[in-house]
C-alpha positions in Angstrom: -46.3 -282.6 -47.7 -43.6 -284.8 -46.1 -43.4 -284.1 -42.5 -47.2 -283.6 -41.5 -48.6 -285.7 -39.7 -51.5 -288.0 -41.4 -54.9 -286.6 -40.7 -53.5 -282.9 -39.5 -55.3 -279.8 -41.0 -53.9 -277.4 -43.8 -52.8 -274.8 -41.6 -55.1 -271.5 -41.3 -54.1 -268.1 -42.6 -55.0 -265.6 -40.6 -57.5 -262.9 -42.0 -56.2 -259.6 -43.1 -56.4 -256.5 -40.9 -58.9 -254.1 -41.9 -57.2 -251.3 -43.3 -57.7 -248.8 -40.7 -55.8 -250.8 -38.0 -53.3 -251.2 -40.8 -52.9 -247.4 -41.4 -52.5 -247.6 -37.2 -49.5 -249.1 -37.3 -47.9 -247.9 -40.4 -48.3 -244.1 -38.3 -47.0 -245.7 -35.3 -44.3 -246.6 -37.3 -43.9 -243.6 -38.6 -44.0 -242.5 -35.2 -41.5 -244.5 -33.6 -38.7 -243.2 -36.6 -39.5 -239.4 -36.0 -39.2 -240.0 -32.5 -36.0 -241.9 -32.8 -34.2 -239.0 -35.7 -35.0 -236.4 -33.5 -33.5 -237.9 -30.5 -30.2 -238.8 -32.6 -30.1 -235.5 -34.8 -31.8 -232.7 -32.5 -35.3 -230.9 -33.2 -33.2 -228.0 -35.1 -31.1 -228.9 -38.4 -27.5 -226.9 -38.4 -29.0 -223.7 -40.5 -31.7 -223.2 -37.9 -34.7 -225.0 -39.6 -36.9 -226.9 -37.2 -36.5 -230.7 -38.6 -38.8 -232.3 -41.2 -39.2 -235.0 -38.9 -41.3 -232.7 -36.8 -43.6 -232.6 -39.5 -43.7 -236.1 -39.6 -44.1 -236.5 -36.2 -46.9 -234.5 -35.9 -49.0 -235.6 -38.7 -48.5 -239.3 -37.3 -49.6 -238.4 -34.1 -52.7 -236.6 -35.7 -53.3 -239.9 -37.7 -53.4 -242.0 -34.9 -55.5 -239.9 -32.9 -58.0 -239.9 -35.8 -57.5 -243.9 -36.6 -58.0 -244.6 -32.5 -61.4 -243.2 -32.7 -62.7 -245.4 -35.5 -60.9 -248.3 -34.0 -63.0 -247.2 -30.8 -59.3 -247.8 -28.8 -60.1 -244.4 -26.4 -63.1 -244.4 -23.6 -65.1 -241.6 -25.8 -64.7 -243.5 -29.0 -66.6 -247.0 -26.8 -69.3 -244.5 -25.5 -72.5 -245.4 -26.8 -74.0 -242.7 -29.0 -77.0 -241.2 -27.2 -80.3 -241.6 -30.0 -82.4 -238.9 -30.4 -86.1 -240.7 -29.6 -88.0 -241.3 -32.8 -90.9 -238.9 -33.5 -94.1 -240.4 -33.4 -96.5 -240.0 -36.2 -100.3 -238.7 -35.6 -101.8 -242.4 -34.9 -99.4 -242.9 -32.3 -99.7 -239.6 -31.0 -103.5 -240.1 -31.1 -103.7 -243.3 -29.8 -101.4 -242.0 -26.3 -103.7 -239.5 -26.3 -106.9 -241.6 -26.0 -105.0 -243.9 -23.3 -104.4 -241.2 -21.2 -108.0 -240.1 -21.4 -109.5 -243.7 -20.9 -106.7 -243.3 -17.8 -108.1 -240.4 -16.1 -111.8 -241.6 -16.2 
């Protein structure tokens, strides 16, 4: 412990990410290397196969769409879910129905 000052705290370790933002970046990731093969070799390999890093790139894009909607990171993902109103039971509906007529006298 030489080197810390007397009376400093233990320094704090930050909290693990929850493992959807860490599946995030790992397809970003992902993301960035298909992005950056298929700018150095070409989307077509020398026999005329479409590249296996289009694959790639396309299932990481796919992932992060899907992983930006639980992480609420798009404007429809932060709309709030409409409710459907709850249904009332007979009391309820019977009492409402008594106010109104105590209402209209």
């Amino acid at each position: 412990m030489a080197g810390r000052r007397p009376g400093a705290h233990p320094p704090v370790r930050p909290a693990p990410a929850p493992p959807v933002l860490t599946a995030y970046c790992q397809a970003y990731a992902l993301h960035e290397d298909a992005i950056a093969a298929i700018r150095r070799d070409g989307p077509v390999r020398a026999d005329g196969r479409a590249s296996a890093w289009l694959t790639v790139l396309e299932k990481s894009q796919r992932a992060m769409v899907a992983m930006s909607m639980r992480l609420r990171l798009s404007p429809q993902a932060r709309r709030e879910r409409a409710v459907a109103p709850k249904r009332l039971d007979w009391m309820a509906r019977r009492l409402l129905q008594q106010e109104a007529e105590h209402e209209s006298e």
